[in-house]
N, CA, C and O atoms as CSV, one atom per row, in Angstrom:
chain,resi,resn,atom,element,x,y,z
A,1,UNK,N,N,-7.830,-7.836,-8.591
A,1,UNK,CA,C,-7.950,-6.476,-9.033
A,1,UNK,C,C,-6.837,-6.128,-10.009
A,1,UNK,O,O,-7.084,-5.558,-11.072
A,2,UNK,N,N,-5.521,-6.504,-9.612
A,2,UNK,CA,C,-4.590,-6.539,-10.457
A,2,UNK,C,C,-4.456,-6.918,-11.892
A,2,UNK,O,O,-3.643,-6.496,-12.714
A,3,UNK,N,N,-5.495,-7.872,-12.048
A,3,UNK,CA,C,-5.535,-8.613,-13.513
A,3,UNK,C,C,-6.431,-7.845,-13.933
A,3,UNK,O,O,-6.272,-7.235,-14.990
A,4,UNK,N,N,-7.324,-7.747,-13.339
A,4,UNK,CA,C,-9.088,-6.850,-13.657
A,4,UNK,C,C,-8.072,-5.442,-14.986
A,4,UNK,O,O,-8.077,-5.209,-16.195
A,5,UNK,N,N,-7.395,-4.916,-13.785
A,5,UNK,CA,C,-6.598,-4.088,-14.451
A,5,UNK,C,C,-5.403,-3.800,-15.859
A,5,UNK,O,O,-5.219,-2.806,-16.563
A,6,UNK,N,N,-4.639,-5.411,-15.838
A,6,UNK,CA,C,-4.372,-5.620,-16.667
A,6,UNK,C,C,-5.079,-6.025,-18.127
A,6,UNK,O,O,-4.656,-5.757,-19.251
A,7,UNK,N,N,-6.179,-6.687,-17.789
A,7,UNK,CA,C,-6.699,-7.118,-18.869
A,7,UNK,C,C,-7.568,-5.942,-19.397
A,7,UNK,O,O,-7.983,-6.070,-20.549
A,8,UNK,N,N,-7.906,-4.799,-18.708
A,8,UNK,CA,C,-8.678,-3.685,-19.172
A,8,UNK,C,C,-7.838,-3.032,-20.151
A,8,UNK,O,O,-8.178,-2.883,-21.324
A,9,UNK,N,N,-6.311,-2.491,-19.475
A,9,UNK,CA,C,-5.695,-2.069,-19.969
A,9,UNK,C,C,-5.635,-2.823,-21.719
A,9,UNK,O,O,-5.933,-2.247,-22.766
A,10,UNK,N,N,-5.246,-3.978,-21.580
A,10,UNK,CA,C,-5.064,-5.026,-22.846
A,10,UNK,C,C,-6.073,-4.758,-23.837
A,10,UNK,O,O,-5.773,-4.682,-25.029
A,11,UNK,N,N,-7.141,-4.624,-23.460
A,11,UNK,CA,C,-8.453,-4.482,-24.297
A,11,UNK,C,C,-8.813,-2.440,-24.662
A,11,UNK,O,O,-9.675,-2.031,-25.440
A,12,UNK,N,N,-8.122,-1.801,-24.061
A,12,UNK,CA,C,-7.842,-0.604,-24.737
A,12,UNK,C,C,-6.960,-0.008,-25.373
A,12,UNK,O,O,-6.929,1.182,-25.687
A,13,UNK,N,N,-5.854,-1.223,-25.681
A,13,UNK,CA,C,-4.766,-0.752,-25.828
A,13,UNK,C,C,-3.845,0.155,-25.570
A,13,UNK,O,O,-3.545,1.101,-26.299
A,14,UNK,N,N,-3.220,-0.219,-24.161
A,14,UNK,CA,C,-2.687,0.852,-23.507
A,14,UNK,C,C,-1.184,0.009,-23.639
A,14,UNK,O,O,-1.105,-1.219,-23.598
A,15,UNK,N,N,0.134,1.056,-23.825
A,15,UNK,CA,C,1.140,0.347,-24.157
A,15,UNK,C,C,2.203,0.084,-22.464
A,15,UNK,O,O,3.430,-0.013,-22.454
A,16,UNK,N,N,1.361,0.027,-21.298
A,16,UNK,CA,C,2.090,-0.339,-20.638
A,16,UNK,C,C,0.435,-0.925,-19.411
A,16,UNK,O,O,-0.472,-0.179,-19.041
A,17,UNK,N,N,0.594,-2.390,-19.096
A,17,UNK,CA,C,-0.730,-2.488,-18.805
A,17,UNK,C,C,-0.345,-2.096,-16.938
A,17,UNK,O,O,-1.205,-2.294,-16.079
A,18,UNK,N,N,0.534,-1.746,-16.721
A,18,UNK,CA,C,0.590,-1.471,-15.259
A,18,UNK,C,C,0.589,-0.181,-14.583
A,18,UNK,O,O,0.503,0.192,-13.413
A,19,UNK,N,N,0.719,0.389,-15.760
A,19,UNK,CA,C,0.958,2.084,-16.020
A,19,UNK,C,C,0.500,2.645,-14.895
A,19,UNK,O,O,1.257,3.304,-14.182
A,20,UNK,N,N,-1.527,2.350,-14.422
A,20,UNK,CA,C,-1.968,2.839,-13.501
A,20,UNK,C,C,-1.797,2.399,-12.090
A,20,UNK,O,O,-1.959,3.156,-11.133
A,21,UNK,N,N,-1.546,1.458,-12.022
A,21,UNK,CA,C,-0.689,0.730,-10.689
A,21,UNK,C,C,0.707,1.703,-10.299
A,21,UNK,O,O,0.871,2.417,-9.309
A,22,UNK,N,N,1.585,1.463,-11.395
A,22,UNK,CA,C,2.622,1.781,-11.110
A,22,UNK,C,C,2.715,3.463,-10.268
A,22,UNK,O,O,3.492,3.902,-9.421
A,23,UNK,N,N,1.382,4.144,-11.072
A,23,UNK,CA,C,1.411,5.621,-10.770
A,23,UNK,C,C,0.759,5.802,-9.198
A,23,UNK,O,O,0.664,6.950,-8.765
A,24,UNK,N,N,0.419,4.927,-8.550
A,24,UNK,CA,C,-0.002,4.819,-7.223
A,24,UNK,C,C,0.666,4.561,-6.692
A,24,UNK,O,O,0.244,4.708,-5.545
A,25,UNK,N,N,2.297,3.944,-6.650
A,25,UNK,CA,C,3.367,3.470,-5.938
A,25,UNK,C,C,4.081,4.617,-5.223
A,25,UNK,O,O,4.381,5.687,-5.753
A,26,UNK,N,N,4.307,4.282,-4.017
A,26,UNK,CA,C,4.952,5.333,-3.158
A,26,UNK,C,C,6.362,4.804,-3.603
A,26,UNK,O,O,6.737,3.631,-3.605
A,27,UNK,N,N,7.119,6.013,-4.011
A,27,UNK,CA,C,8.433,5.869,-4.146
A,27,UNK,C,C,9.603,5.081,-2.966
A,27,UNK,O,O,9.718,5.668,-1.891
A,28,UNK,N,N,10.357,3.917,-3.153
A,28,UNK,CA,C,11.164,3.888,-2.495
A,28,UNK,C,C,11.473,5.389,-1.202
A,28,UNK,O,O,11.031,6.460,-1.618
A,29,UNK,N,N,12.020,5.432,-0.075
A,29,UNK,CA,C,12.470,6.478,0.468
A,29,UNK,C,C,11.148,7.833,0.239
A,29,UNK,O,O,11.453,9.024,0.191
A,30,UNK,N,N,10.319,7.538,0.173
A,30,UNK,CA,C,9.645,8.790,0.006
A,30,UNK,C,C,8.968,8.694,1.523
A,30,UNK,O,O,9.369,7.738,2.185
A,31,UNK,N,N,7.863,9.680,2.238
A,31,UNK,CA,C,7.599,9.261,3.091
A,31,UNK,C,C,6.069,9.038,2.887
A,31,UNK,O,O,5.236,9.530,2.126
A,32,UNK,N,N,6.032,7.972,4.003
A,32,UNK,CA,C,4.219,7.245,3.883
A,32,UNK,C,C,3.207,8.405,4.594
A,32,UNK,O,O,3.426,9.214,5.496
A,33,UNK,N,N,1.904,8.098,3.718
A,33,UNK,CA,C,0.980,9.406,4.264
A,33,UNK,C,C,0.737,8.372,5.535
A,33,UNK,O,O,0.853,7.148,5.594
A,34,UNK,N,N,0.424,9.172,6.343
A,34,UNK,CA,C,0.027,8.681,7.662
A,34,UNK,C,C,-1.146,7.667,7.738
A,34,UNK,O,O,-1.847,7.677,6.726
A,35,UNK,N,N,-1.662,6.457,9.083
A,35,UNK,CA,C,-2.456,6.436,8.948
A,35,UNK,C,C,-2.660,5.463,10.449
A,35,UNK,O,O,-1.932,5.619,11.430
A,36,UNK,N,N,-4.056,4.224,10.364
A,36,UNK,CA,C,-3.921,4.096,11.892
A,36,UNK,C,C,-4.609,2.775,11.547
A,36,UNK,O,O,-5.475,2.930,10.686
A,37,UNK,N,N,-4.433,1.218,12.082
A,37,UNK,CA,C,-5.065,0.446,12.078
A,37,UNK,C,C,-5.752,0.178,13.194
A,37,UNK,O,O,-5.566,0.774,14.255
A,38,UNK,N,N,-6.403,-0.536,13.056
A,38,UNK,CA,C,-7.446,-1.399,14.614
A,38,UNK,C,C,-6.218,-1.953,14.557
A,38,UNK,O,O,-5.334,-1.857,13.705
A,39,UNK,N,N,-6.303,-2.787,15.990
A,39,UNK,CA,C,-5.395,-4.137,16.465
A,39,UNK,C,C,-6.319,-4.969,16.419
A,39,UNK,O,O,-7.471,-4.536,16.440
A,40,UNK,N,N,-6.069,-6.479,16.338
A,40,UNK,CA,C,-7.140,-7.723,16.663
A,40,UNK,C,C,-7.172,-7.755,17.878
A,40,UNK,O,O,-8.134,-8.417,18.268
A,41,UNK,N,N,-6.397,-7.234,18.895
A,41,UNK,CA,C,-6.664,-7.497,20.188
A,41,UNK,C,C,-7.601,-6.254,20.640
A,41,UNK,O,O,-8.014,-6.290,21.799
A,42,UNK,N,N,-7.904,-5.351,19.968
A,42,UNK,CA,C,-8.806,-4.093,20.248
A,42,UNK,C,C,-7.531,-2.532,20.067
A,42,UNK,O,O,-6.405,-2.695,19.596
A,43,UNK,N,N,-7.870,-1.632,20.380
A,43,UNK,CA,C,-7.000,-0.429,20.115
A,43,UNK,C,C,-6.411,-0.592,18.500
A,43,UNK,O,O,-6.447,-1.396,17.569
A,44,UNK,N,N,-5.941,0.529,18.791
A,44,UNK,CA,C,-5.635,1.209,17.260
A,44,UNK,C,C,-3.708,1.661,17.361
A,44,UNK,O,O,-2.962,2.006,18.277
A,45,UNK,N,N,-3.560,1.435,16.036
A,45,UNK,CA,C,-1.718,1.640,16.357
A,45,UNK,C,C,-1.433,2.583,15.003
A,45,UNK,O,O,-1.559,1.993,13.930
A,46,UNK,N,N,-1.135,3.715,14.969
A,46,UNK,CA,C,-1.370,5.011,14.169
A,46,UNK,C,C,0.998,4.427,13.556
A,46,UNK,O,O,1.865,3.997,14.316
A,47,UNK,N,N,1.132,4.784,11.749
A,47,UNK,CA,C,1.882,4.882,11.609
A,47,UNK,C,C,3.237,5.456,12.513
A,47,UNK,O,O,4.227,4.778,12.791
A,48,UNK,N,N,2.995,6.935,12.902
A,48,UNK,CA,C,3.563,7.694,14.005
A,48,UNK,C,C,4.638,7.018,14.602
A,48,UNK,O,O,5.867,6.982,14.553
A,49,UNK,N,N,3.027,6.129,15.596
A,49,UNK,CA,C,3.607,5.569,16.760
A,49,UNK,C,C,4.357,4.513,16.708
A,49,UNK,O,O,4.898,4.105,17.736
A,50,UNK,N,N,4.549,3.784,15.314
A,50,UNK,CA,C,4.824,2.481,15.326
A,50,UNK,C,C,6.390,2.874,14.690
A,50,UNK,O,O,7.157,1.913,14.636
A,51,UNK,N,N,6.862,4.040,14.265
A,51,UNK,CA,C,8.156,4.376,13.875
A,51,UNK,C,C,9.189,5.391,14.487
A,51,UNK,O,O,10.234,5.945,14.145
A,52,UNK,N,N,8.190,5.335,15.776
A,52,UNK,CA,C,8.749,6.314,16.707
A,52,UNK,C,C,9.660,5.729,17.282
A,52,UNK,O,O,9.530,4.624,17.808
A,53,UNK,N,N,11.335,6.801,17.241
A,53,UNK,CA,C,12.331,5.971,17.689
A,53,UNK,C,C,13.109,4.948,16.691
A,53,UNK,O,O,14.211,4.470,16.961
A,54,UNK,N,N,12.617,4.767,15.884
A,54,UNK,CA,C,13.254,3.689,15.098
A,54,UNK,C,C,13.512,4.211,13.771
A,54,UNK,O,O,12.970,5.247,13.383
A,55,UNK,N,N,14.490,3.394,12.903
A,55,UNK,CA,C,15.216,3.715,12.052
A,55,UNK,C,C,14.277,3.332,10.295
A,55,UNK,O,O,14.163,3.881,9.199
A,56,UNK,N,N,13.873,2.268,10.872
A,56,UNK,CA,C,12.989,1.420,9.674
A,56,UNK,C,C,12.168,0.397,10.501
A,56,UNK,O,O,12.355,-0.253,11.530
A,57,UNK,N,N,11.151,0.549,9.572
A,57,UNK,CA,C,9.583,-0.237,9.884
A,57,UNK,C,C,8.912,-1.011,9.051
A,57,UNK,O,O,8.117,-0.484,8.274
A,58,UNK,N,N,9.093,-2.318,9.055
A,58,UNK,CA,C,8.649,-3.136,7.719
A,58,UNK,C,C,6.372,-3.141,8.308
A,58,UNK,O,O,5.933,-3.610,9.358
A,59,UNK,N,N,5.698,-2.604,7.402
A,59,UNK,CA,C,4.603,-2.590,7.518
A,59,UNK,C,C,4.196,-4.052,6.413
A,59,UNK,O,O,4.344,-4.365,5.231
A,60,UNK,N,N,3.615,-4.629,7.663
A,60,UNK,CA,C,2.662,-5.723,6.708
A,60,UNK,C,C,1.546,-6.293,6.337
A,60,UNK,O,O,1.354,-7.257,7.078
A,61,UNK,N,N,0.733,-6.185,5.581
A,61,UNK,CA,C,-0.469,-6.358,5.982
A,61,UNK,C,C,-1.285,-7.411,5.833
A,61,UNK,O,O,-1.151,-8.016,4.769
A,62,UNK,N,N,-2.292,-7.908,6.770
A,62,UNK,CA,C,-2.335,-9.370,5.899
A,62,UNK,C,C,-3.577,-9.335,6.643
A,62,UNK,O,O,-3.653,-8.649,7.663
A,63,UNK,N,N,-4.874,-10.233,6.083
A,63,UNK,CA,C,-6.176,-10.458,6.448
A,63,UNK,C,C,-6.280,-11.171,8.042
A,63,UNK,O,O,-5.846,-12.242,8.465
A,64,UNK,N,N,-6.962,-10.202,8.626
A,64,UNK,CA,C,-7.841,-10.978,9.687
A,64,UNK,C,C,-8.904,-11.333,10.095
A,64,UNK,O,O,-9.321,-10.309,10.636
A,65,UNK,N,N,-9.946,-12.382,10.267
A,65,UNK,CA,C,-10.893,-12.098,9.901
A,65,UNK,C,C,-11.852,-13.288,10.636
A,65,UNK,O,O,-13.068,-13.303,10.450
């Protein structure tokens, strides 16, 4: 999707091809809109709950499938 994007950009001549990426980036220190995944083991684990109590929360996401 990333390239999809770059190369669109390239072909309209846009002078920064990440421009629209970049404008979707949550700022360093800003705060994350909320939200809630399934677990693979079943149940659901909501941002909230997973930073409750704690200082910092590395979120990662990666295919399961």
């Amino acid at each position: 999707m990333l390239i999809s994007a770059i190369a669109a950009s390239l072909v309209c001549g846009q002078q920064d091809p990440l421009a629209e990426y970049k404008a979707k980036l949550i700022p360093i220190g800003k705060p994350l809109p909320g939200f809630t995944l399934k677990l693979a083991k079943g149940g659901s684990l909501s941002l909230s709950q997973a930073i409750k109590g704690r200082k910092a929360t590395l979120v990662n996401f990666w295919f399961y499938g």
